[in-house]
KEKE-3310 file (N, C-alpha, C; in steps of 0.2 Angstrom, whole numbers, plus 5000, padded with zeros to 4 digits):
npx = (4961:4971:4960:4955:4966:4969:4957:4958:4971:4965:4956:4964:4971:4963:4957:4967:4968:4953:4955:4965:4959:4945:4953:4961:4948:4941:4951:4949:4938:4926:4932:4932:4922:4926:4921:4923:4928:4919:4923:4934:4939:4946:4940:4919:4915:4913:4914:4922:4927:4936:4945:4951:4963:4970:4967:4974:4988:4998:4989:4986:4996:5001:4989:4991:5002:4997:4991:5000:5008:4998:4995:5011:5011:5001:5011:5025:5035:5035:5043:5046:5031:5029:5036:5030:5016:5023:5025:5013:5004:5011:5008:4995:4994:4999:4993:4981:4986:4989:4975:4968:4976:4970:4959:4959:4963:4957:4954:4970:4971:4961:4971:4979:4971:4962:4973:4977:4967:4962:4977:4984:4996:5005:4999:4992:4989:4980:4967:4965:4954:4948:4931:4922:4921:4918:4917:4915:4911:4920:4932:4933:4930:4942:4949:4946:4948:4962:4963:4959:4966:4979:4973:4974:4985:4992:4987:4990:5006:5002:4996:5004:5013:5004:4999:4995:5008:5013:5018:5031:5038:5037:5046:5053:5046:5028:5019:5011:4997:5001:5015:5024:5034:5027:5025:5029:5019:5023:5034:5028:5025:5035:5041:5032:5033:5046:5043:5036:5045:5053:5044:5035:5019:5014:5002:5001:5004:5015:5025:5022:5031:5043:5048:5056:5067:5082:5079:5076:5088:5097:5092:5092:5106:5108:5101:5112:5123:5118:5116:5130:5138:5131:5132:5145:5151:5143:5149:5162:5160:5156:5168:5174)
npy = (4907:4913:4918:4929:4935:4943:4952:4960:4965:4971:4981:4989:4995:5002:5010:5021:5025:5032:5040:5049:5054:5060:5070:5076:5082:5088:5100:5107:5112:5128:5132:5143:5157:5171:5186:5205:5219:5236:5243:5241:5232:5234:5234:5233:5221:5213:5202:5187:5172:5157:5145:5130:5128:5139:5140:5130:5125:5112:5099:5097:5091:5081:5073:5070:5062:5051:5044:5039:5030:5021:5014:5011:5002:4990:4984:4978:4971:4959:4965:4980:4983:4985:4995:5005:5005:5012:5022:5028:5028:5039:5049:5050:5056:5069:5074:5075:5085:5096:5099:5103:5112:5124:5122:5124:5136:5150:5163:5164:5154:5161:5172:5175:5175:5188:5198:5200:5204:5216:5222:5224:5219:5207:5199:5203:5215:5211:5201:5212:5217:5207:5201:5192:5174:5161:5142:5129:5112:5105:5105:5097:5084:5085:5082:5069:5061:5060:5053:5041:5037:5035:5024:5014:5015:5008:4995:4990:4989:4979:4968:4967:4956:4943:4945:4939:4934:4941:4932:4937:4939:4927:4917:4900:4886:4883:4867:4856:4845:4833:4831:4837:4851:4867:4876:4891:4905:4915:4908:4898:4906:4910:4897:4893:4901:4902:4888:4892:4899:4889:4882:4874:4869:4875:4869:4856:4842:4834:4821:4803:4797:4782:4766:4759:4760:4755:4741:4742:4746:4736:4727:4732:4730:4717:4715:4719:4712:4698:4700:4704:4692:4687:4696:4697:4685:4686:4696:4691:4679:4685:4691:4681)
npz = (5057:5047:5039:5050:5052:5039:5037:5050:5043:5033:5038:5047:5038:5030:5040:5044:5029:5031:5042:5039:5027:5031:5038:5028:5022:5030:5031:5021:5025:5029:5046:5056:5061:5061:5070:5068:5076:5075:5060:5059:5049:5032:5021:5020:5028:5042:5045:5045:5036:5039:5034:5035:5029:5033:5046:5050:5042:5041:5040:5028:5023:5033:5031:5017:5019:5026:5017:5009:5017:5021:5010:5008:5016:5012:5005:5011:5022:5037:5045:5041:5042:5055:5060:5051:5057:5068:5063:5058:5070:5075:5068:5068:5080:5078:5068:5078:5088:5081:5076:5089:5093:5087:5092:5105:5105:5096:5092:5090:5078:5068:5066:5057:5047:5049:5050:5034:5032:5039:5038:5051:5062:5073:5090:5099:5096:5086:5093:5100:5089:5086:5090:5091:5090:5079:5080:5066:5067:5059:5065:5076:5067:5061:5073:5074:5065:5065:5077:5073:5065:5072:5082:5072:5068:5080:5081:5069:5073:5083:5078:5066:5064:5065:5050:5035:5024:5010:4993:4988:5001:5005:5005:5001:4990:4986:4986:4976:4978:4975:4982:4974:4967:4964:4948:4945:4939:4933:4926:4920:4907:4903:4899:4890:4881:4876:4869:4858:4852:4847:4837:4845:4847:4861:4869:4868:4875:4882:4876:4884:4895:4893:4900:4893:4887:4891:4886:4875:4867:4869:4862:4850:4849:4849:4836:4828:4832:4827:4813:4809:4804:4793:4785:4783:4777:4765:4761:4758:4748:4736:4735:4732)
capx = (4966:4971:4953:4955:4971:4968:4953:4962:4976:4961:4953:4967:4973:4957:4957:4972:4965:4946:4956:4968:4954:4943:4959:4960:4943:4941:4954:4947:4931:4928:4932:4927:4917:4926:4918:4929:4923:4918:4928:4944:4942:4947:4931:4914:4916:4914:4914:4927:4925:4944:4946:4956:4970:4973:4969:4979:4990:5000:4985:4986:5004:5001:4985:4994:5008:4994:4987:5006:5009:4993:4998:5016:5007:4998:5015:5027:5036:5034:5046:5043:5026:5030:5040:5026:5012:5023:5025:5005:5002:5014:5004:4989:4995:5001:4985:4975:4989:4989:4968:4969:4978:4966:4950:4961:4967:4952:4960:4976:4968:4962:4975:4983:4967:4963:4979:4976:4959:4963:4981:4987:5000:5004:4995:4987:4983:4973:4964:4958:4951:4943:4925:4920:4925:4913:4919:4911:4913:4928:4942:4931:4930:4951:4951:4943:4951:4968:4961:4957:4975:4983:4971:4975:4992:4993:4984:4996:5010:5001:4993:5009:5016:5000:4996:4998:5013:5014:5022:5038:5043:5037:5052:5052:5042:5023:5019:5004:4993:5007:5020:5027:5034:5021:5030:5026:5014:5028:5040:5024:5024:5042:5041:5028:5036:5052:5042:5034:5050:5054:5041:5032:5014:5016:4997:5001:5006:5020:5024:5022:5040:5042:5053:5060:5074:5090:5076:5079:5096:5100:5088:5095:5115:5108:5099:5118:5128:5118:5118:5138:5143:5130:5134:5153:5150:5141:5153:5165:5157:5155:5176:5179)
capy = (4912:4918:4924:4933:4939:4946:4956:4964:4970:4975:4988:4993:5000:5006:5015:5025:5030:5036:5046:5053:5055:5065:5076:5082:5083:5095:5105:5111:5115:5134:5131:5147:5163:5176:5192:5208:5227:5241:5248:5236:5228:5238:5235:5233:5217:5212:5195:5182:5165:5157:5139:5125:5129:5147:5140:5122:5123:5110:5096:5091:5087:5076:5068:5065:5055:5045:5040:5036:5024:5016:5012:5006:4995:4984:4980:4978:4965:4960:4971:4986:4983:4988:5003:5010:5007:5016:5030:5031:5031:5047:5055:5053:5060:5075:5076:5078:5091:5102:5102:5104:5118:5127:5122:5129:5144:5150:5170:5165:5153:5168:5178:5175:5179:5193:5201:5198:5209:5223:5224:5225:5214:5208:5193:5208:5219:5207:5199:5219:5217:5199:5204:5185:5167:5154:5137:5122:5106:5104:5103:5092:5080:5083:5077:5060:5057:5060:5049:5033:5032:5033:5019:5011:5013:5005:4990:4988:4986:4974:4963:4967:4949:4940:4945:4935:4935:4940:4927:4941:4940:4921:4911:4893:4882:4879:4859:4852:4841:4825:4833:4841:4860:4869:4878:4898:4906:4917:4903:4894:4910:4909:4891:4894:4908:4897:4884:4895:4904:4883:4881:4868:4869:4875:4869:4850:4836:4830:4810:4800:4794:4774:4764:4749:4762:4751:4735:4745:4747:4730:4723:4735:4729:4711:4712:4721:4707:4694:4704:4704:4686:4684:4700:4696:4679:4688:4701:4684:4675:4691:4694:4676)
capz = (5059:5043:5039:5054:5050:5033:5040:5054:5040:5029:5044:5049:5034:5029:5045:5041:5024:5032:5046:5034:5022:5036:5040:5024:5019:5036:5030:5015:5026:5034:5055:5060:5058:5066:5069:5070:5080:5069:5057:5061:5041:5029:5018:5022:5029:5049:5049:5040:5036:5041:5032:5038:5027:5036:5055:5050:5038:5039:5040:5023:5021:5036:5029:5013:5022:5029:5010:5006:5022:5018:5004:5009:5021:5008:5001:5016:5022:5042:5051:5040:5044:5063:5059:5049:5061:5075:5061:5058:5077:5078:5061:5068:5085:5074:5069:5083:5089:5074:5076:5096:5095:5084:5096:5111:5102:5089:5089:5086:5072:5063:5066:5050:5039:5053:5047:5031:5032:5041:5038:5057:5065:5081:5091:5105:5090:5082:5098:5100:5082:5085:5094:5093:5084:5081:5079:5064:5068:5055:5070:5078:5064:5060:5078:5075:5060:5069:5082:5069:5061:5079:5084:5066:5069:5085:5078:5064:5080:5088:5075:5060:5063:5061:5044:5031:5020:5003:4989:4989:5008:5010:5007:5002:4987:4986:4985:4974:4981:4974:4982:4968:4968:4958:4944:4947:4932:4927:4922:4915:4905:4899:4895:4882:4875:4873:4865:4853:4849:4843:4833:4846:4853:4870:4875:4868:4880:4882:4875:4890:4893:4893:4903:4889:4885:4890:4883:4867:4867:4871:4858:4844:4847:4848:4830:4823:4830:4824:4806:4806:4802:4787:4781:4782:4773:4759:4757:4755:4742:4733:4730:4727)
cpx = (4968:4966:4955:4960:4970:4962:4954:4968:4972:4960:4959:4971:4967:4954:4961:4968:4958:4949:4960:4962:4950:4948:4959:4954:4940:4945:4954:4941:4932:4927:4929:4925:4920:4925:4923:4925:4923:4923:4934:4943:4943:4940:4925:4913:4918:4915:4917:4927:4934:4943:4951:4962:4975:4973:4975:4982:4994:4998:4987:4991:5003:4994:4987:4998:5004:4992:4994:5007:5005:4995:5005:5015:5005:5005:5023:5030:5035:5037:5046:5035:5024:5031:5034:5020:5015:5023:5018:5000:5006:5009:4999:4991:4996:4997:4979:4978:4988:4982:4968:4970:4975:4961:4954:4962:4962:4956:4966:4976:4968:4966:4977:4978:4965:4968:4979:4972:4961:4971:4986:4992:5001:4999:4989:4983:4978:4969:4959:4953:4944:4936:4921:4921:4921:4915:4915:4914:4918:4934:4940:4932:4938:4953:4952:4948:4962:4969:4962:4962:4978:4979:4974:4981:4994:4990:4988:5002:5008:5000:5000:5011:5011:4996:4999:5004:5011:5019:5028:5039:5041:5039:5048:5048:5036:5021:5012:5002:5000:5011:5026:5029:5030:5027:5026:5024:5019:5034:5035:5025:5029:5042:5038:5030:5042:5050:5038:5040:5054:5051:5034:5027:5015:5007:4997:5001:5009:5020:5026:5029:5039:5051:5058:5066:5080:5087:5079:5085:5098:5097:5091:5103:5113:5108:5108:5123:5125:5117:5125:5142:5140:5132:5142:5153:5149:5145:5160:5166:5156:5163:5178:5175)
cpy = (4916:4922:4929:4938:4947:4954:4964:4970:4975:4983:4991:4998:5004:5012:5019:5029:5035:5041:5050:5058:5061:5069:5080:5084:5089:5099:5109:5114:5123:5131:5136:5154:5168:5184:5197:5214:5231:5243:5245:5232:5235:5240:5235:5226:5217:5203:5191:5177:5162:5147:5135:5127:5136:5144:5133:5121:5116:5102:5090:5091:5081:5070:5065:5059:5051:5039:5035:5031:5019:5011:5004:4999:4988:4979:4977:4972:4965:4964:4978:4987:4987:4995:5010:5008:5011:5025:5032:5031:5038:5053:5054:5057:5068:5077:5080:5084:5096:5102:5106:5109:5126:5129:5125:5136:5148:5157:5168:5159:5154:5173:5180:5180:5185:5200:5203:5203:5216:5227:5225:5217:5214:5204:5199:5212:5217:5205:5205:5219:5211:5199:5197:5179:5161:5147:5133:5117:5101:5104:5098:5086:5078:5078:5068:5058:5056:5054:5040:5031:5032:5024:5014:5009:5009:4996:4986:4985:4980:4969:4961:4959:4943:4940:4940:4938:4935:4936:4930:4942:4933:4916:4906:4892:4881:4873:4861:4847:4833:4827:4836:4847:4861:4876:4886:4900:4910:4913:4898:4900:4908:4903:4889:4899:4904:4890:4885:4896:4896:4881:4874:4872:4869:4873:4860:4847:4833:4821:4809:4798:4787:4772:4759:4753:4756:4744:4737:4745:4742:4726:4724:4732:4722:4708:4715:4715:4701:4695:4701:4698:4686:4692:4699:4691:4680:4693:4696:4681:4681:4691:4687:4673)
cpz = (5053:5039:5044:5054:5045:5035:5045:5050:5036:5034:5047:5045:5028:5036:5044:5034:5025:5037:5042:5028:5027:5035:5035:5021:5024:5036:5025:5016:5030:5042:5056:5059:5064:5063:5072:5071:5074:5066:5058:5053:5038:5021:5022:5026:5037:5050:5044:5041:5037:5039:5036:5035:5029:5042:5054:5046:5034:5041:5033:5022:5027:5034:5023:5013:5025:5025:5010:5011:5023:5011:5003:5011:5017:5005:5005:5020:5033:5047:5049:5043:5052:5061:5057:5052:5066:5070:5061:5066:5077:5072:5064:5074:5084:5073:5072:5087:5086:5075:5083:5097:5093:5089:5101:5112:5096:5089:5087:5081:5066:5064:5060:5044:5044:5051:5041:5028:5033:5040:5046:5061:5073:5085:5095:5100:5088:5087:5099:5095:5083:5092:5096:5087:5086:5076:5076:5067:5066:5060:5073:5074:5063:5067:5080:5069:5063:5075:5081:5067:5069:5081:5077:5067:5076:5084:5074:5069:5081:5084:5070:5058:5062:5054:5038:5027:5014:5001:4989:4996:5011:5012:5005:4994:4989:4984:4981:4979:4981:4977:4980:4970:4966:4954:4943:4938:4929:4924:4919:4907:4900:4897:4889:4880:4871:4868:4858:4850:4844:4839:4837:4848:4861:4874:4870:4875:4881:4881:4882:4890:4894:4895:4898:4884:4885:4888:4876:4864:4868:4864:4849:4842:4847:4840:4826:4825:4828:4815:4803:4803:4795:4783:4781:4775:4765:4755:4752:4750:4737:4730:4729:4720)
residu = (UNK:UNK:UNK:UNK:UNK:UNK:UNK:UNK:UNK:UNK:UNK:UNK:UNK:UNK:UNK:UNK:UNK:UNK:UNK:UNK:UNK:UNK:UNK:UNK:UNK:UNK:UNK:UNK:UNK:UNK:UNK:UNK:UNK:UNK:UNK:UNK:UNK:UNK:UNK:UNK:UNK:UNK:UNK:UNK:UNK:UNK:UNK:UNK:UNK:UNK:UNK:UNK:UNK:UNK:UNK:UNK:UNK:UNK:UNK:UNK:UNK:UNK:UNK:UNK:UNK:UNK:UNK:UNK:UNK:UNK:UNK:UNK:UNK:UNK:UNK:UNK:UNK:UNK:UNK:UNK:UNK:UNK:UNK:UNK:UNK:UNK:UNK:UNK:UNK:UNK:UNK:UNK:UNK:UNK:UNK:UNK:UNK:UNK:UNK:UNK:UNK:UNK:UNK:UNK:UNK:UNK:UNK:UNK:UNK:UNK:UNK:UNK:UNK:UNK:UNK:UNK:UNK:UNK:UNK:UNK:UNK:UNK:UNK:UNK:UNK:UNK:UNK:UNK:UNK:UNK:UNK:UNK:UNK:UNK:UNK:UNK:UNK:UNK:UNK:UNK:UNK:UNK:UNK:UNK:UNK:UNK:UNK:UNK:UNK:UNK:UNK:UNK:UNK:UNK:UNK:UNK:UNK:UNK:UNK:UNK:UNK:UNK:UNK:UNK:UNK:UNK:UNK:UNK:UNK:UNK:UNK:UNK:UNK:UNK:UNK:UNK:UNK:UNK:UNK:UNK:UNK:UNK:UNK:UNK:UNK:UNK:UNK:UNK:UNK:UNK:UNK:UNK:UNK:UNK:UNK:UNK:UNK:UNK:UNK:UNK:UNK:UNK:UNK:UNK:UNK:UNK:UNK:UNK:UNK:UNK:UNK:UNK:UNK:UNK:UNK:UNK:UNK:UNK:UNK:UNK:UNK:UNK:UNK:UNK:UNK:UNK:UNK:UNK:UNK:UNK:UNK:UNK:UNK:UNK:UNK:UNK:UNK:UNK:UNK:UNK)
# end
């Protein structure tokens, strides 16, 4: 179960970084090749290539936010973990809207660089100018990618509570096999630095402890009170 867990956290947030990852990688591609009527540019030029970042600006700020979500996710404790799959279902949704509107819209796309070219404004103005607009596969691809983190992010919802727990949101002691606590490696860490900082071997072994402690102590007041008399005795025959 926790294999299967782990797995499920892995591809889900590997999903988000491949759709985000697509999203911007197609918005740095040319979408589309629109051809414009004689004599409507102002140079020699009838046909203008129109990048992702003129038809869709606002792509890569949303594929960014999908790297950074990613990310948080890896670190995340279980109820953030929800919040931020319902945000990377709405980023990609955004996503495929911001492409959408492009595939639906190709002249008003290239409006922007259209304008840009020939110096005329105006959605009708320009629409007269734009003769024909041929679509790459670049919105299509922003589409899918938009598509893979929604599906990611619904994933993340659904699964988010069966993922393992990291050490920092799991509460509680880890046991040894004897029942023991186990003593965490950064306090192993500090205790050998404290034992240096004494002068002692921190990779010795501790003396075994022995139990004939209060034997000892009972054995040591025995041999002092059988001591006292002859040492009084001596002290005796000494002052007379």
């Amino acid at each position: 179960m926790i294999v299967h867990a782990r797995r499920v956290k892995l591809l889900a947030i590997l999903g988000i970084l491949v759709g985000s990852g697509l999203a911007l990688l197609a918005w740095s591609q040319a979408w589309y090749s629109a051809t414009l009527v004689d004599g409507a540019a102002t140079g020699s030029a009838t046909t203008l290539e129109v990048s992702g970042q003129s038809a869709s600006p606002a792509l890569s700020a949303l594929a960014l936010a999908g790297f950074a979500l990613a990310g948080a996710l890896t670190i995340a404790g279980p109820v953030i973990r929800v919040v931020l799959g319902l945000l990377a279902a709405l980023l990609g949704g955004c996503v495929v809207l911001a492409a959408s509107i492009t595939i639906s819209g190709p002249v008003a796309a290239v409006s922007s660089a259209v304008a840009e070219a020939t110096g005329v404004a105006g959605a009708e103005s320009i629409a007269g100018l734009v003769a024909d607009v041929v679509a790459s596969p670049w919105p299509t691809i922003a589409v899918i990618g938009g598509v893979i983190v929604v599906l990611a992010g619904v994933t993340v919802v659904v699964t988010a509570r069966a993922w393992p727990t990291s050490r920092r949101y799991g509460g509680g002691v880890r046991m040894t096999a004897d029942g023991d606590a186990a003593v965490p490696a950064s306090d192993r860490a500090v205790d050998a630095w404290d034992d240096l900082s004494r002068g002692d071997d921190p990779t010795e072994s501790p003396a075994p402890a022995t139990d004939d402690g209060p034997d000892r102590a009972a054995d040591v007041a025995h041999d002092a009170a059988s001591d006292g008399p002859a040492d009084g005795d001596e002290r005796a025959g000494t002052t007379r």
